[in-house]
GUMI-414313 format. One record per residue: residue in one letter; x, y, z of N, C-alpha, C in turn. Coordinates in nm, 2 decimals. Layout:
! residues N
[A,[X,Y,Z],[X,Y,Z],[X,Y,Z]],
...
***
This chain:
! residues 136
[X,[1.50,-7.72,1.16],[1.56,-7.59,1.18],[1.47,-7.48,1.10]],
[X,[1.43,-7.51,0.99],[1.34,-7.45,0.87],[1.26,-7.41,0.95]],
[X,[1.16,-7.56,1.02],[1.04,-7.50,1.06],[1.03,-7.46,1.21]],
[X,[1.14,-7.44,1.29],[1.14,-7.36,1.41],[1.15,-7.18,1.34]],
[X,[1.20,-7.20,1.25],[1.22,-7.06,1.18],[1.06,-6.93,1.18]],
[X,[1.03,-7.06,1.09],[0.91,-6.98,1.04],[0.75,-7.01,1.15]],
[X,[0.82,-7.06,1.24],[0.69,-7.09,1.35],[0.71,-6.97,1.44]],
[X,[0.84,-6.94,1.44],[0.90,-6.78,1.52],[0.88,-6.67,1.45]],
[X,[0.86,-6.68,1.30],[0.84,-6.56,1.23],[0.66,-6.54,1.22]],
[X,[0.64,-6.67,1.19],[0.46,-6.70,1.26],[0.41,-6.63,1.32]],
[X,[0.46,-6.65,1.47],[0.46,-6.61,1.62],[0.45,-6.43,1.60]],
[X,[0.54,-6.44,1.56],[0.61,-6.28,1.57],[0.45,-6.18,1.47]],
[X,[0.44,-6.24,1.34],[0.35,-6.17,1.26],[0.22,-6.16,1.34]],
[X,[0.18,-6.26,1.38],[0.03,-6.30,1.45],[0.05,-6.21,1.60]],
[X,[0.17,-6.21,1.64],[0.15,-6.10,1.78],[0.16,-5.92,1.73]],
[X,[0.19,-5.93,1.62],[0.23,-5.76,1.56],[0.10,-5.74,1.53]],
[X,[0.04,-5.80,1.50],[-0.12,-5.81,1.40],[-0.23,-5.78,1.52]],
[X,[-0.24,-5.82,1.62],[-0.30,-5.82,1.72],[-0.34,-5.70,1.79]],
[X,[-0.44,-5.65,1.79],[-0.50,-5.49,1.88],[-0.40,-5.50,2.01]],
[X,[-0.36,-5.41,2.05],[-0.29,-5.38,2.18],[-0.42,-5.37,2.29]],
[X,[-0.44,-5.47,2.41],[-0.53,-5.43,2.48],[-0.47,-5.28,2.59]],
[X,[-0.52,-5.18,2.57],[-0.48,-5.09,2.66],[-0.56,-5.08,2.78]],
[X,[-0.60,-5.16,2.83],[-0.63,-5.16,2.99],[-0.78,-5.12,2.94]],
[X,[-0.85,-5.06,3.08],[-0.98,-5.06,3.11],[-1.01,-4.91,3.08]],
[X,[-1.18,-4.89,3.01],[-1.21,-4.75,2.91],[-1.18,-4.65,3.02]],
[X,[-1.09,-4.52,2.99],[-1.11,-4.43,3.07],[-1.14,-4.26,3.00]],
[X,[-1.19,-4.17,3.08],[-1.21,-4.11,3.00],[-1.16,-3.97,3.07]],
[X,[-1.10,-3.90,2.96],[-1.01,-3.77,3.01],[-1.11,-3.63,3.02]],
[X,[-1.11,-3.60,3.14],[-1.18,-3.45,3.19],[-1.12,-3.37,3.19]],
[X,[-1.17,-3.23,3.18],[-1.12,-3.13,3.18],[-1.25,-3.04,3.19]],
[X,[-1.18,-2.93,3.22],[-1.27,-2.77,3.22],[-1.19,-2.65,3.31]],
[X,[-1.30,-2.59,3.37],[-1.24,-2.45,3.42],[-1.27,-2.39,3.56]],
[X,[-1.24,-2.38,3.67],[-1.23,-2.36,3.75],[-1.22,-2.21,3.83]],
[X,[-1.33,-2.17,3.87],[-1.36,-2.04,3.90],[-1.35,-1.96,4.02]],
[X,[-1.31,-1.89,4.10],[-1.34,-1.84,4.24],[-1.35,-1.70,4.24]],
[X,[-1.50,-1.71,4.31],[-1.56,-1.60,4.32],[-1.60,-1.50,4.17]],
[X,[-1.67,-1.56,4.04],[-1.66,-1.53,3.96],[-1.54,-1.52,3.80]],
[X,[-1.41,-1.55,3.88],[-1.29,-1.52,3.82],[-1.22,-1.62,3.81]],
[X,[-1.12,-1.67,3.73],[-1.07,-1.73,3.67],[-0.94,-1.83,3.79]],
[X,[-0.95,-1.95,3.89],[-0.90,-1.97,3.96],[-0.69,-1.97,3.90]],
[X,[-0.63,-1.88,3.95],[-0.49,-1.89,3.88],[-0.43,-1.98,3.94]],
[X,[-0.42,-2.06,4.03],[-0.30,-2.18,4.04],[-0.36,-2.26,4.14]],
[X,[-0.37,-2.36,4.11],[-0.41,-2.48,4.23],[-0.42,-2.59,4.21]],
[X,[-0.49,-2.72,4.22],[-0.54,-2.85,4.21],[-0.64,-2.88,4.22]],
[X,[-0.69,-3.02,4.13],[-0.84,-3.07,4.16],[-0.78,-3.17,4.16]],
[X,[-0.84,-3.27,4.30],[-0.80,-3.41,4.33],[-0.96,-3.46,4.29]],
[X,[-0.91,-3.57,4.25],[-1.07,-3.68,4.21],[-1.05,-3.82,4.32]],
[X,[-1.15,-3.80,4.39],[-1.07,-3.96,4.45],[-1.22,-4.05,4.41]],
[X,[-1.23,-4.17,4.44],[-1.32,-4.24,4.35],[-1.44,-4.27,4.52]],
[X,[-1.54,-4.32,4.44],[-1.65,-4.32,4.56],[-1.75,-4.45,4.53]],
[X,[-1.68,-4.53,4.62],[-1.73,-4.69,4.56],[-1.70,-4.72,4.45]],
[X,[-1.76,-4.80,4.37],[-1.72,-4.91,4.23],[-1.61,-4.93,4.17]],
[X,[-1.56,-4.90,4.07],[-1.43,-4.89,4.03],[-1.32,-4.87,4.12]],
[X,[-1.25,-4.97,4.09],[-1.09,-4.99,4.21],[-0.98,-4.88,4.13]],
[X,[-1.06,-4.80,4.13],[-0.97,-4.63,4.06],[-0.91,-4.60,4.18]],
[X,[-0.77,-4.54,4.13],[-0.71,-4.46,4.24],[-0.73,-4.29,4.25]],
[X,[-0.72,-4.19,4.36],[-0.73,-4.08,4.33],[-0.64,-4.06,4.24]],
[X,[-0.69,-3.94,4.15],[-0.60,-3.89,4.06],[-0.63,-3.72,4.05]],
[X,[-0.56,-3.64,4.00],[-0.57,-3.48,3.99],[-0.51,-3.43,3.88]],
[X,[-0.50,-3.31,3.89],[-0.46,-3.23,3.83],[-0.40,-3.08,3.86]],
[X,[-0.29,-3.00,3.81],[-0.26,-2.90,3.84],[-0.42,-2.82,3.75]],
[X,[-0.44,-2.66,3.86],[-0.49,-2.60,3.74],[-0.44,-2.46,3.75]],
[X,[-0.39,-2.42,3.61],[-0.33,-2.25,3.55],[-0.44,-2.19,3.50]],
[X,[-0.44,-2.08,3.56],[-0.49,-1.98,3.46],[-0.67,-2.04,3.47]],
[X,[-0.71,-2.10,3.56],[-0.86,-2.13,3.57],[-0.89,-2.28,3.52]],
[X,[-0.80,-2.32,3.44],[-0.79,-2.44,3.30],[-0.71,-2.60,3.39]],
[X,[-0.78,-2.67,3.38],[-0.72,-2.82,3.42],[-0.76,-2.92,3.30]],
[X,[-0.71,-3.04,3.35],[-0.69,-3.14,3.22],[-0.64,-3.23,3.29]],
[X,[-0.73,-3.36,3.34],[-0.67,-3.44,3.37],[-0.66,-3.55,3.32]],
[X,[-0.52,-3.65,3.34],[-0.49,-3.70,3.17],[-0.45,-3.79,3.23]],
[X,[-0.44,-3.87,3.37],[-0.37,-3.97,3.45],[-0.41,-4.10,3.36]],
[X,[-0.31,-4.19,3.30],[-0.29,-4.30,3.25],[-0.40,-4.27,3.17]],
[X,[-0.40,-4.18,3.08],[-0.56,-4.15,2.98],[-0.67,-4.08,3.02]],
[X,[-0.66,-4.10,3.13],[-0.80,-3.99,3.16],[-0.86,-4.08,3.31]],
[X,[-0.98,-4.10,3.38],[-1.06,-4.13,3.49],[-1.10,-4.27,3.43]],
[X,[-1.10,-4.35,3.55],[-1.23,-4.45,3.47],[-1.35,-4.44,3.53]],
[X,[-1.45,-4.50,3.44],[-1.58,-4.45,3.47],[-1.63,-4.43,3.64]],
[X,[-1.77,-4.36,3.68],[-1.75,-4.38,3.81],[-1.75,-4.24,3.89]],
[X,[-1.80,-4.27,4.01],[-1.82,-4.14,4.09],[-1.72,-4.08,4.14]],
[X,[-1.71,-3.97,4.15],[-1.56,-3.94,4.20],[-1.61,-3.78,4.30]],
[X,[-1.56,-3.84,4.42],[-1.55,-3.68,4.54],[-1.43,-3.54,4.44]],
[X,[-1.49,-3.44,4.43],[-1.42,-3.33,4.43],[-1.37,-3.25,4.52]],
[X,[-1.23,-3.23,4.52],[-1.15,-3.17,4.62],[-1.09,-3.05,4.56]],
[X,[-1.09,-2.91,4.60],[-0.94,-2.81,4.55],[-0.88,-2.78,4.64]],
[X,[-0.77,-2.72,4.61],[-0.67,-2.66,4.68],[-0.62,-2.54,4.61]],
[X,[-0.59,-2.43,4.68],[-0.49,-2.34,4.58],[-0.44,-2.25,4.74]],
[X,[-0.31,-2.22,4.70],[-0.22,-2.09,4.76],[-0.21,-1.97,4.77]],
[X,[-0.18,-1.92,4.85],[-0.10,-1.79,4.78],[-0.05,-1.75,4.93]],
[X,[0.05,-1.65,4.86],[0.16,-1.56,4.94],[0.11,-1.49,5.06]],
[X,[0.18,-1.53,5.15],[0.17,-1.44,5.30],[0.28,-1.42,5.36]],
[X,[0.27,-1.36,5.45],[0.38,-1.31,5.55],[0.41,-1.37,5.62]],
[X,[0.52,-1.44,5.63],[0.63,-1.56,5.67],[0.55,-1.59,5.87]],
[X,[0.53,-1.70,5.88],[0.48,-1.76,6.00],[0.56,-1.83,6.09]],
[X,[0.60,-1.80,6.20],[0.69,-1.92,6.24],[0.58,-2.03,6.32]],
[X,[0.60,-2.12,6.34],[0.55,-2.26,6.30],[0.56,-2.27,6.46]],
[X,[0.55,-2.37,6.60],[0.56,-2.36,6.73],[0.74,-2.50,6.67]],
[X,[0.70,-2.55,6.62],[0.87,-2.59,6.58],[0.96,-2.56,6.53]],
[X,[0.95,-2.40,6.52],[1.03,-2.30,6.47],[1.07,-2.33,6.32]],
[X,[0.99,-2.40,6.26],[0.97,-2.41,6.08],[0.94,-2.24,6.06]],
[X,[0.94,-2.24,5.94],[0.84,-2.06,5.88],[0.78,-2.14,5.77]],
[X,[0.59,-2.11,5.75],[0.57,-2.09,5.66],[0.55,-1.90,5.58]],
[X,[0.53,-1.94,5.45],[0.51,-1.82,5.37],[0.39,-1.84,5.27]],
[X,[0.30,-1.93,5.29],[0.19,-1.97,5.19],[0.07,-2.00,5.31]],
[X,[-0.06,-2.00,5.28],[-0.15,-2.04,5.33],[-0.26,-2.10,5.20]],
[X,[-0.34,-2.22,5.25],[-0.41,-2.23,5.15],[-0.59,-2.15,5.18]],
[X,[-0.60,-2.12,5.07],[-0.73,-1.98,5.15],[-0.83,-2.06,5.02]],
[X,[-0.89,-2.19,4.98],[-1.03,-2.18,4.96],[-1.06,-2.25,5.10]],
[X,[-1.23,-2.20,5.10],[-1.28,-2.31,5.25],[-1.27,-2.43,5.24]],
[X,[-1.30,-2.47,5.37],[-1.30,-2.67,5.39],[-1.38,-2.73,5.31]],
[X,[-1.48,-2.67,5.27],[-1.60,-2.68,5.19],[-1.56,-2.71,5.03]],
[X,[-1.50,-2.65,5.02],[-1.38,-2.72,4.86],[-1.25,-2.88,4.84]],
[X,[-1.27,-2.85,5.01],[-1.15,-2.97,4.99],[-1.18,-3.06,5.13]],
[X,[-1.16,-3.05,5.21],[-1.09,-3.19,5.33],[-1.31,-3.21,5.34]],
[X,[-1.38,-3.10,5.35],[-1.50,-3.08,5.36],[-1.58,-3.14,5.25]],
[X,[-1.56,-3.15,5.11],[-1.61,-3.13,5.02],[-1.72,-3.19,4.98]],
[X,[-1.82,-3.18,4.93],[-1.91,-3.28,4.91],[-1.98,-3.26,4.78]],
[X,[-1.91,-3.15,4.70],[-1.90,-3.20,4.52],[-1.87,-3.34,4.47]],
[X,[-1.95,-3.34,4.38],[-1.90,-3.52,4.29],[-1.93,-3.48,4.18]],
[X,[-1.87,-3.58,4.12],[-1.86,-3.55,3.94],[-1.85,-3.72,3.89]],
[X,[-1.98,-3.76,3.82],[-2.03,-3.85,3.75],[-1.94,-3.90,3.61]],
[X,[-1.83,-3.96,3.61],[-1.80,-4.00,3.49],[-1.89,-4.11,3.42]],
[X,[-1.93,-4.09,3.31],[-2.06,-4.18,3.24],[-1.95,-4.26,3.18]],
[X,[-2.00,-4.44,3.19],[-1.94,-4.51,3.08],[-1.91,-4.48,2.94]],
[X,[-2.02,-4.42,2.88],[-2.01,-4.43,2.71],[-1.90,-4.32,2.70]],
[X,[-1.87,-4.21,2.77],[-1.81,-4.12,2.74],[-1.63,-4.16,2.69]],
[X,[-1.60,-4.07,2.63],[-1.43,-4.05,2.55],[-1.40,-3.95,2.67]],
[X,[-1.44,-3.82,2.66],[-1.41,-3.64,2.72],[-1.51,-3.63,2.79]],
[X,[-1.53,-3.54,2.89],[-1.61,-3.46,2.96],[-1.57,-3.35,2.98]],
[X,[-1.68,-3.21,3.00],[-1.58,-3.07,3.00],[-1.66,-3.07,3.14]],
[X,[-1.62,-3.04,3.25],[-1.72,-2.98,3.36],[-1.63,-2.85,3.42]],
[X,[-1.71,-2.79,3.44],[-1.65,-2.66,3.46],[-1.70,-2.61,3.67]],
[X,[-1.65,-2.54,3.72],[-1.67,-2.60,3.89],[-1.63,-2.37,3.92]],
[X,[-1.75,-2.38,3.99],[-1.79,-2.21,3.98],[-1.78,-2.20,4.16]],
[X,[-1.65,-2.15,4.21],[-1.63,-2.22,4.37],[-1.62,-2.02,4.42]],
[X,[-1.74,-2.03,4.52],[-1.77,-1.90,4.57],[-1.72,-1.89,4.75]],
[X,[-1.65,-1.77,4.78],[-1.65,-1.77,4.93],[-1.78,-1.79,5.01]],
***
């Protein structure tokens, strides 16, 4: 009984003591996002991955020009396609299925379904700042 005891309290010390493996290195990006010289106010940058690493897309909101993306830590290493999106306000549309929109998304295809920016995450890296200057 004694020594089921202390073969569990063993157990227990030797797994507390042990580094936590937290999965595979990833590394968290961030920067700033621009249109037309100015500071982009609300939208998204999707990262989807481009060959190697079995990464899934991941994104981010961005405010005020500023993104951070933080998905389970950050990217893992690895090429990744750049996409944006952002909104804004228009005058209510009815739809041919008599839906209404009241938004349009107004950067070109050339930022998003088009895109053919990439962004290089380097192995060694922790952070990356990359900053993305998107002109009409």
């Amino acid at each position: 009984m004694i020594s089921r005891i202390l073969l569990c309290l063993s157990c227990l010390i030797i797994c507390g003591c042990q580094s936590k493996d937290t999965g595979p290195h990833r590394v968290l990006v961030s920067g700033n996002v621009t249109w037309n010289g100015k500071p982009l106010d609300k939208g998204t940058i999707h990262l989807l991955p481009i060959g190697g690493p079995q990464a899934n897309m991941s994104g981010a909101e961005i405010k005020n020009g500023a993104y951070r993306v933080m998905n389970k830590g950050g990217l893992l290493p690895g090429e990744y396609r750049v996409e944006f999106t952002a909104n804004r306000q228009m005058a209510p549309v009815t739809l041919a299925d008599g839906s209404e929109i009241d938004y349009e998304q107004y950067l070109p295809k050339k930022y998003n379904e088009n895109s053919e920016i990439t962004l290089t995450v380097p192995d060694e890296a922790k952070t990356i700042n990359q900053d993305f200057d998107l002109k009409q």
